[in-house]
N, C-alpha and C positions, 0 to 999 in steps of 0.2 A: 504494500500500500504506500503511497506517496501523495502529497499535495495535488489538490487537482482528479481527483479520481471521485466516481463519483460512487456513492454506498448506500447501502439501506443495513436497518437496523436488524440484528441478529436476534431475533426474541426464542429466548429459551424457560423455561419452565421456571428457575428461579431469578427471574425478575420479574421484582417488587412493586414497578414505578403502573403511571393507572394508563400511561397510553404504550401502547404494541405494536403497533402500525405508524412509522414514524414517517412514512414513506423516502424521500429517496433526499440523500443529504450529498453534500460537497466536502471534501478536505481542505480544510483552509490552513492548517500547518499540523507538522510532525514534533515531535517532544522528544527530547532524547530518554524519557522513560519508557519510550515505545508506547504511548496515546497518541489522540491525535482528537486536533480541536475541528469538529466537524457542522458543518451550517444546515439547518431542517428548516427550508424556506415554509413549509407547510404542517409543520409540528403543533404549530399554536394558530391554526386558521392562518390571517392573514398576515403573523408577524412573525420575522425570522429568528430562530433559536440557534443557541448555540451551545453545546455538549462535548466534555472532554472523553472521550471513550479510547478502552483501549482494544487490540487487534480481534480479541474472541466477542465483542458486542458488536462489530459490521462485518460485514461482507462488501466485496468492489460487486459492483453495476456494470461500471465500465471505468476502464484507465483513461486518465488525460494523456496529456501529450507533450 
């Protein structure tokens, strides 16, 4: 995963949080703790979120470039 790539959220049976479907988010930078601060244009209706996740809570969509 790198910057630029784009993910959706990996919902697995223990998480806690009340939304599941976060549908499909942006990399906007890498940590060197191996997170990544990611943008969910569509998370909260119409205002964009943003959530520090790490590698096992996304999956890539698609690579940027």
């Amino acid at each position: 995963m790198k910057v630029g790539d784009l993910v959706r959220f990996r919902y697995d049976h223990g998480w806690t949080g009340s939304v599941k479907d976060w549908g499909f988010g942006l990399i906007e930078e890498e940590y060197d703790d191996g997170t990544f601060e990611v943008y969910w244009p569509s998370l909260a209706g119409s205002v964009i979120t943003t959530r520090t996740l790490g590698k096992k809570a996304i999956e890539v969509v698609n690579e940027g470039r």
